[in-house]
Every structure is written in structure tokens, then in C-alpha cells.
C-alpha positions as CSV (number, residue, x, y, z in Angstrom):
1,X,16.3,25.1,5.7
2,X,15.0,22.1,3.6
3,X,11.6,21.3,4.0
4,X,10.2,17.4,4.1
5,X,6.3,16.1,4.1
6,X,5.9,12.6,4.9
7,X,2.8,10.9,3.0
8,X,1.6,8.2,5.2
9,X,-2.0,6.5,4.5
10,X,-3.7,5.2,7.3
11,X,-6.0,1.6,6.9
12,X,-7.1,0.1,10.3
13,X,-3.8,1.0,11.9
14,X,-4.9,2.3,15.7
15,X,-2.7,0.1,16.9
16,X,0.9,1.4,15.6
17,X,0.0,4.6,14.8
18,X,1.3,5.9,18.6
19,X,4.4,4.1,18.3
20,X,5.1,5.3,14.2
21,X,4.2,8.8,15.5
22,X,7.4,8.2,18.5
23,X,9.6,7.0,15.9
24,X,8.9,9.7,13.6
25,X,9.3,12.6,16.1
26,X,12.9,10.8,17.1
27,X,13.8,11.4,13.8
28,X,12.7,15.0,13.4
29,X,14.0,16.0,16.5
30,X,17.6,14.4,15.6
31,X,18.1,15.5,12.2
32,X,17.0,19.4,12.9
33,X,18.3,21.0,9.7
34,X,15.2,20.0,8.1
35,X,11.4,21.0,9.0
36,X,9.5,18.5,9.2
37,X,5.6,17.8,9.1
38,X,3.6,14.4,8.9
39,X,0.5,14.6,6.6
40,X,-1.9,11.9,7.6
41,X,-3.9,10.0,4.9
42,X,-7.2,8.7,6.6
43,X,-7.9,6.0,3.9
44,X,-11.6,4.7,5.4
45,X,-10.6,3.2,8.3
46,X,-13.2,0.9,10.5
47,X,-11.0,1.2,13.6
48,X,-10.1,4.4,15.9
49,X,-7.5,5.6,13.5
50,X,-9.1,9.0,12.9
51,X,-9.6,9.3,17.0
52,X,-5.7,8.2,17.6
53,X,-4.8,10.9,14.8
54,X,-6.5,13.6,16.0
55,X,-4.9,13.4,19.5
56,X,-1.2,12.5,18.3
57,X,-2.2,16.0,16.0
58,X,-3.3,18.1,19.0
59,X,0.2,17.0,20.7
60,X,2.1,18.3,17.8
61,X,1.4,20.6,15.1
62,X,3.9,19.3,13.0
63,X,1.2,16.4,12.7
64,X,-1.8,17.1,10.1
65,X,-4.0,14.5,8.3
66,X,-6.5,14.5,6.0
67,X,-9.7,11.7,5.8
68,X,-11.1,10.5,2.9
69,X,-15.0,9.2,2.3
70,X,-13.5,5.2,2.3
71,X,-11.1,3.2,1.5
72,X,-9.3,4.4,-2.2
73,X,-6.2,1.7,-1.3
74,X,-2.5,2.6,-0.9
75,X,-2.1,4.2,-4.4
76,X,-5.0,6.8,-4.1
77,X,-4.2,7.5,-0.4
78,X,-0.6,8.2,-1.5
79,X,-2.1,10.0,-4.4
80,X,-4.5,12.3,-2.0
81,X,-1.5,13.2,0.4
82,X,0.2,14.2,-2.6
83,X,-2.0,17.1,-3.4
84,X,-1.2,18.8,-0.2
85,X,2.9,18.5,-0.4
86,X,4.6,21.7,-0.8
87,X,8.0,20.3,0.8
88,X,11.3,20.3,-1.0
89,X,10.8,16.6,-1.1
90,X,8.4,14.3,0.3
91,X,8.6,10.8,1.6
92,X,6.2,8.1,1.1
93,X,5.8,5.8,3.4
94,X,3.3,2.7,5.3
95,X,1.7,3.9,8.6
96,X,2.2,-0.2,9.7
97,X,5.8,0.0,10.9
98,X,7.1,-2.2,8.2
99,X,8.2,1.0,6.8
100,X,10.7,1.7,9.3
101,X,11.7,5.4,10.0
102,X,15.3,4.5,10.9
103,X,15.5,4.4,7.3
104,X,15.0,8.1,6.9
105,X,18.2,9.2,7.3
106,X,19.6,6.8,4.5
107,X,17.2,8.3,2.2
108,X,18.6,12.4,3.0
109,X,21.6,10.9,3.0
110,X,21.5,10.1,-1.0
111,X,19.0,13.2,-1.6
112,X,22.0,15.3,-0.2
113,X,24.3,13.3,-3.2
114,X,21.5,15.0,-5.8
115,X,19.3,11.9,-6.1
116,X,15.8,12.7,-7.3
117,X,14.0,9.4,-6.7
118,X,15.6,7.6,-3.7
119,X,13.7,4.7,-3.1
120,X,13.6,1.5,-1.0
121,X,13.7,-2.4,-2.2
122,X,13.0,-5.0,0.2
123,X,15.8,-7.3,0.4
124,X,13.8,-9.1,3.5
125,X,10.3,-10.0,4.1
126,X,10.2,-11.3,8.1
127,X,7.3,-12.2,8.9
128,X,5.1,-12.8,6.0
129,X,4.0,-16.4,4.5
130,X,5.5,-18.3,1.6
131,X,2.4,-17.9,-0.5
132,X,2.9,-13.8,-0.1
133,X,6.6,-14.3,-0.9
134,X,5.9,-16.4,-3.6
135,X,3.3,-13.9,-5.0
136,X,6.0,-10.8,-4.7
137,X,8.4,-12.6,-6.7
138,X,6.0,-13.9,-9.6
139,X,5.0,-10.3,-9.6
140,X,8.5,-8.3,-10.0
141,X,9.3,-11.0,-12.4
142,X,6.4,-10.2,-14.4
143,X,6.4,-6.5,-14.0
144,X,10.0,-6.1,-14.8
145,X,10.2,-8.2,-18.0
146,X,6.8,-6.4,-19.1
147,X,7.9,-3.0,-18.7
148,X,11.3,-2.7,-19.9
149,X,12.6,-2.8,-16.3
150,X,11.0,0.3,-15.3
151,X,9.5,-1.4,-12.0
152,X,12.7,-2.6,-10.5
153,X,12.2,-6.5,-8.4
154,X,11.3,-6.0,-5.0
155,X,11.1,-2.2,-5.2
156,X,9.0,-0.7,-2.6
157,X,6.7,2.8,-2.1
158,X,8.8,3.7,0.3
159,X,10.4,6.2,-1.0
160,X,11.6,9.7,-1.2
161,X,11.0,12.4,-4.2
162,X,12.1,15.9,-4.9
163,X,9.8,18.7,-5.7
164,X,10.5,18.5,-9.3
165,X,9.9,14.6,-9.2
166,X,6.7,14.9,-7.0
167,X,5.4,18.3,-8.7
168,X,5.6,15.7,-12.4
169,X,3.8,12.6,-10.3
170,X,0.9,14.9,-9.5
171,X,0.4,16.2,-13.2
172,X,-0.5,12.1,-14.2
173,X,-4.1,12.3,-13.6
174,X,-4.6,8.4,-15.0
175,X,-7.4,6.7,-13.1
176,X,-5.6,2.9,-13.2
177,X,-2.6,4.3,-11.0
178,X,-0.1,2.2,-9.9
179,X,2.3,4.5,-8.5
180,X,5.9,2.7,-8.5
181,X,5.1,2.0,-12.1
182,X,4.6,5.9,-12.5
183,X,7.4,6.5,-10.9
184,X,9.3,4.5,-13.3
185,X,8.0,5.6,-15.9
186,X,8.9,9.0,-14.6
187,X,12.7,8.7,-15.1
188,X,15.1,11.4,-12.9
189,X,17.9,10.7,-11.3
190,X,17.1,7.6,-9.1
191,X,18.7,5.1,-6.8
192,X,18.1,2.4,-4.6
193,X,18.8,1.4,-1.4
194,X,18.8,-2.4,0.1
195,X,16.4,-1.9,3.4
196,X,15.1,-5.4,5.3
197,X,11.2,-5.2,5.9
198,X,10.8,-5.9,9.8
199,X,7.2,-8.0,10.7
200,X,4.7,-5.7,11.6
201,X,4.5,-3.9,15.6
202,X,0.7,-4.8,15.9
203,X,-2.6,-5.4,13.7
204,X,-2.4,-7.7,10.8
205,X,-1.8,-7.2,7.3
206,X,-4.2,-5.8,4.9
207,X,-2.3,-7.0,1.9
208,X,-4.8,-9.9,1.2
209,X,-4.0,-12.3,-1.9
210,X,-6.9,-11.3,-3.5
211,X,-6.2,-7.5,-3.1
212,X,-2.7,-7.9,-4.0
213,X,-3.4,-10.1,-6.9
214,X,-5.8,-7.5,-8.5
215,X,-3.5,-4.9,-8.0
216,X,0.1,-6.7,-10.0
217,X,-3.1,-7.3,-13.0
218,X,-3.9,-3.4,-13.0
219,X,-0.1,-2.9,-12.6
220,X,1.1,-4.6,-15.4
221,X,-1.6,-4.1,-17.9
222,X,-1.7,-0.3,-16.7
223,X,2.0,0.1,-17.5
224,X,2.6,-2.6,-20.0
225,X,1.3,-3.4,-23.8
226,X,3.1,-7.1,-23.6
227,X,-0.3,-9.0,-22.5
228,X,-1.8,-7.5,-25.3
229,X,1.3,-8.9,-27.4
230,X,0.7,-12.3,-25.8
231,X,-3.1,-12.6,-26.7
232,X,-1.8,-11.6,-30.2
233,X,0.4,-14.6,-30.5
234,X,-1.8,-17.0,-29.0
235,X,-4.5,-16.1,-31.6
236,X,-1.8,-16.4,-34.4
237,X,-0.5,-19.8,-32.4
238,X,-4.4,-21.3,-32.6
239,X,-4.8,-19.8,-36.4
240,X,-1.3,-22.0,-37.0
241,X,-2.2,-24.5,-35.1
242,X,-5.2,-24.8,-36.9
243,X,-3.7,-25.2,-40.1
244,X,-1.4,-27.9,-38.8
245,X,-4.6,-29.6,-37.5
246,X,-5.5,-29.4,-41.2
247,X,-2.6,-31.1,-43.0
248,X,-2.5,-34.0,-40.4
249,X,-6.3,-34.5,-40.6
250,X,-5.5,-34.7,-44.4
251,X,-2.9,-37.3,-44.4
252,X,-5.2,-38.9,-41.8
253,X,-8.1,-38.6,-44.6
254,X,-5.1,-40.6,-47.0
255,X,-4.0,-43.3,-45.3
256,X,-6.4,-44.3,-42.3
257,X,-9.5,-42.5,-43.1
258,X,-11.7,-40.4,-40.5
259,X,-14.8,-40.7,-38.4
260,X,-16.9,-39.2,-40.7
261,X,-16.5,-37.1,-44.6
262,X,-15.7,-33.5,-43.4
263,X,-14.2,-34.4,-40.1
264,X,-10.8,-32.4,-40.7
265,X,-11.8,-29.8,-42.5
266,X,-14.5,-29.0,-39.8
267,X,-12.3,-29.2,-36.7
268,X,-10.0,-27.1,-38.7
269,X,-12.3,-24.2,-39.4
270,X,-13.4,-24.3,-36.2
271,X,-10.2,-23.7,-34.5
272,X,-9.4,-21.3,-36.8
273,X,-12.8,-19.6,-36.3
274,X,-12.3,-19.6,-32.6
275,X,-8.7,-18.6,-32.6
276,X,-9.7,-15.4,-34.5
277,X,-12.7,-15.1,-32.4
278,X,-10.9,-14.8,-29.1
279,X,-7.8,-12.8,-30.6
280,X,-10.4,-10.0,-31.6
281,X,-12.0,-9.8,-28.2
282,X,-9.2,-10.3,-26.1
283,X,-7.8,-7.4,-27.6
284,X,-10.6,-5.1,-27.7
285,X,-11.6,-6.3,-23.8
286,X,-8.4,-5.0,-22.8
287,X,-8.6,-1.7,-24.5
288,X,-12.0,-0.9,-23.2
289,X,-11.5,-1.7,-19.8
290,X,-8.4,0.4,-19.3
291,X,-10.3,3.0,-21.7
292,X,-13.6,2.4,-19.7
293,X,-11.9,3.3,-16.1
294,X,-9.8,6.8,-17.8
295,X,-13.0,8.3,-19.4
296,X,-15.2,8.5,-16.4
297,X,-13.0,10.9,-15.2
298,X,-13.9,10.5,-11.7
299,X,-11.6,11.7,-9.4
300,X,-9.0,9.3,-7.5
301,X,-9.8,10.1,-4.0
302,X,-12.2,12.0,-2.4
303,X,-11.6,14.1,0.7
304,X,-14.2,13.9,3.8
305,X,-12.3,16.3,6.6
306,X,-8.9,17.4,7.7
307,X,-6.6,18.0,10.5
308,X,-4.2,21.1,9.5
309,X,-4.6,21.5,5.6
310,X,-6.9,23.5,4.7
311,X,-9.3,22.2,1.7
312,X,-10.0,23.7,-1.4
């Protein structure tokens, strides 16, 4: 019998965790052939999250969880449930309903075909506003262009993975972790399949602009050298445009003359100055801050208690 863990971290979520838990256990009990057991990730919730999971746990011991010390967002509370998988596959997937478990069988379905990566894309957003829309698209744009279409548009973290797939996520140890971008980075055998994203059961979202913002920056530069590629050009652009600046100041200097002797050659050299300027620290900014965040070496999630794993 196949074995599945589902990797589902928690954020202020007391309010559909009852009714993901029914859905959930509606799908275990109908698709038998597998075993089946939920592993919890308590990312620092404020709420009574950890409460609500530890009674839905004591109903059903197919039902663990683990609580980390705050909030180390989606990617390090997918990253924590990770290291207690021992499943023939695992599934990732929200704890807000959005997510919805119906999909499950859709994703055995193409595991069964030999899939390795089966993951979802969100063909449909009900619920959210324009701006959020707006921001998705930019981002997947963005993402997919800078990466060499290893983050595919729209793709979601819902998603399942084989032991072999899962087994080479856990080995990437980078602290800027942006795990559909690892995932793609990752290769195997994947496909996708076209799911609708229904509005959420209850709460709100967490997904704030700011927070989501900050994460497609740490995505892209995180999986991509292209930005770096950009400031490179822009310097070169103000160097060249610099020198243009120069010739037309020149014929200027011929024909009409100029405020003052020097004029030209000044605002030249200056452009060319700061063109060079910001091209060297734009560059080296980039580098360290990426390098800055991998050499601390601090771990990505830190565990506080658990609900049937044991701890190391």
C-alpha cells in the first residue's frame, strides 16, 4: 500500500481548519488503497489554531502536527513539514480551503501515470481583488521570462511530489527559498493540471501586498541572474548615454554656445561618473545580500512542540 503525507502550514486559520480536516478525512476514507496521515505545520499562529489542532489530532491519529517558535511564512512552514515526510509521496497544500481537497484525486490520478511533480495552476482566482490579480500576473510574467520558464504562470504550491522528488527538495539547504522556483529548478518528470481557486470558507487572507511583493523580489532574484543583467545594461545605457550627452553638448559648444566654458564636458563626466558608480554597487548590493542571508547559516524554521512526530 502507497503511503501519502500531506504538508499543510497553519497561519491564523481556526476558523477552517475543522472543515479542511472533514474534507480531508472524506478523501482518505474514499480512496483506501493509500495510507494516509496529515502532518500539521503550526507556523506562529495568534489565533486558536494550535488548540483546534490538537483536538482534530486526538480524534484521529492519522492527524499529527508540528509548531514552530513564529511565523517562518508558507515556504519555511512547507520546508519544516518536509523534514518529517517519509511517504511515497507527499502533497503540499494551504490549510485556508483555497486549496481544495477534491483535487486530490486528480493529483493520484497522474502520479499513478509515473508523474513525479504533479502540480496545480490556478486557472481562477474567485474572490480576490484586481490589485492581487494584477500583482499574480506581473509576477508569473516576470518570473517566467527571468528564469527560463522554470516557474510556470499561475503555478501554484499545491502540489504533489514523489519520494525521489521530495527526498532532492530537502537536500537544498538555501536560506532565500522559494519553493516553486526549487521545484523548477528541480526538473523530473512533471505536469500540470488546470484547478479553479474557490474564495476562502472563513478568515481573511494573509497574502498582504506588501508580503507578497517581497516575496516575487526574493523569488526572482533568488532563482534568476537577469536583474543583475538589467543593472548591467543600465550602467552601460548611462556610460552611452553619457557620451551622446557629450557630442551634442559639443555641437551645442559650435553653433549656439553654452551657459558657461566646461558646461558639456562637466555634465558629461558626471553622468558617466554616476553611471559607473551605481553599475558597481548595484551589482555588488545584489551579491551581498543574497550572500549575506546564505552564510549565516541559520536554520529555516525552528521547531517549538509536536503532536505525533517525534523530534530529533
Amino acid at each position: 500500500m502507497k503511503s501519502i503525507d500531506i504538508i499543510s502550514p497553519v497561519y491564523n486559520e481556526a476558523e477552517n481548519l475543522r472543515e479542511l480536516v472533514s474534507q480531508l478525512v472524506g478523501i482518505f476514507d474514499s480512496n483506501k488503497d493509500y495510507k494516509w496521515r496529515l502532518i500539521f505545520v503550526e507556523n506562529g499562529s495568534t489565533d486558536q489554531s494550535w488548540s483546534i489542532i490538537k483536538e482534530l489530532a486526538g480524534q484521529d491519529d492519522r492527524i499529527t502536527s508540528i509548531k514552530l517558535s513564529r511565523n517562518f511564512r508558507m515556504d519555511g512552514g512547507l520546508t519544516a513539514g518536509l523534514e518529517f515526510a517519509n511517504a511515497d509521496a507527499v502533497i503540499f497544500m494551504a490549510s485556508d480551503l483555497q486549496d481544495s481537497p477534491s483535487a486530490i484525486p486528480l493529483f493520484l490520478e497522474k502520479w499513478e501515470e509515473g508523474y513525479e511533480n504533479v502540480y496545480a495552476y490556478v486557472s481562477k482566482r474567485e474572490g480576490t481583488t484586481l490589485l492581487r490579480r494584477m500583482n499574480s500576473q506581473i509576477f508569473y510574467w516576470i518570473a517566467n521570462r527571468f528564469t527560463g520558464n522554470k516557474i510556470p504562470k499561475n503555478v501554484s504550491d499545491f502540489r504533489l511530489l514523489t519520494k525521489s522528488a521530495y527526498e532532492s527538495l530537502r537536500e537544498m539547504r538555501e536560506a532565500n527559498r522559494f519553493m516553486r522556483g526549487l521545484v523548477g529548478w528541480m526538473g523530473f518528470n512533471s505536469v500540470g493540471i488546470d484547478i479553479p481557486r474557490p474564495p476562502r470558507f472563513a478568515g481573511t487572507s494573509k497574502a498582504y501586498t506588501s508580503i507578497v511583493v517581497g516575496m516575487a523580489i526574493r523569488a526572482i532574484l533568488a532563482h534568476s541572474y537577469v536583474p543583475l543583467r538589467l543593472i548591467s545594461v543600465l550602467g552601460v545605457t548611462l556610460s552611452l548615454g553619457s557620451v551622446v550627452t557629450l557630442i551634442a553638448t559639443t555641437f551645442l559648444f559650435l553653433f549656439k554656445g553654452v551657459p558657461f566654458p566646461g558646461f558639456g564636458t562637466l555634465l558629461s563626466v558626471v553622468l558617466l561618473l554616476f553611471g559607473i558608480v551605481f553599475l558597481i554597487l548595484g551589482i555588488m548590493s545584489e551579491y551581498l545580500a543574497l550572500i549575506y542571508e546564505e552564510v549565516k547559516k541559520r536554520p529555516n524554521f525552528i521547531v517549538k512542540d509536536s503532536i505525533g512526530l517525534e523530534l530529533e
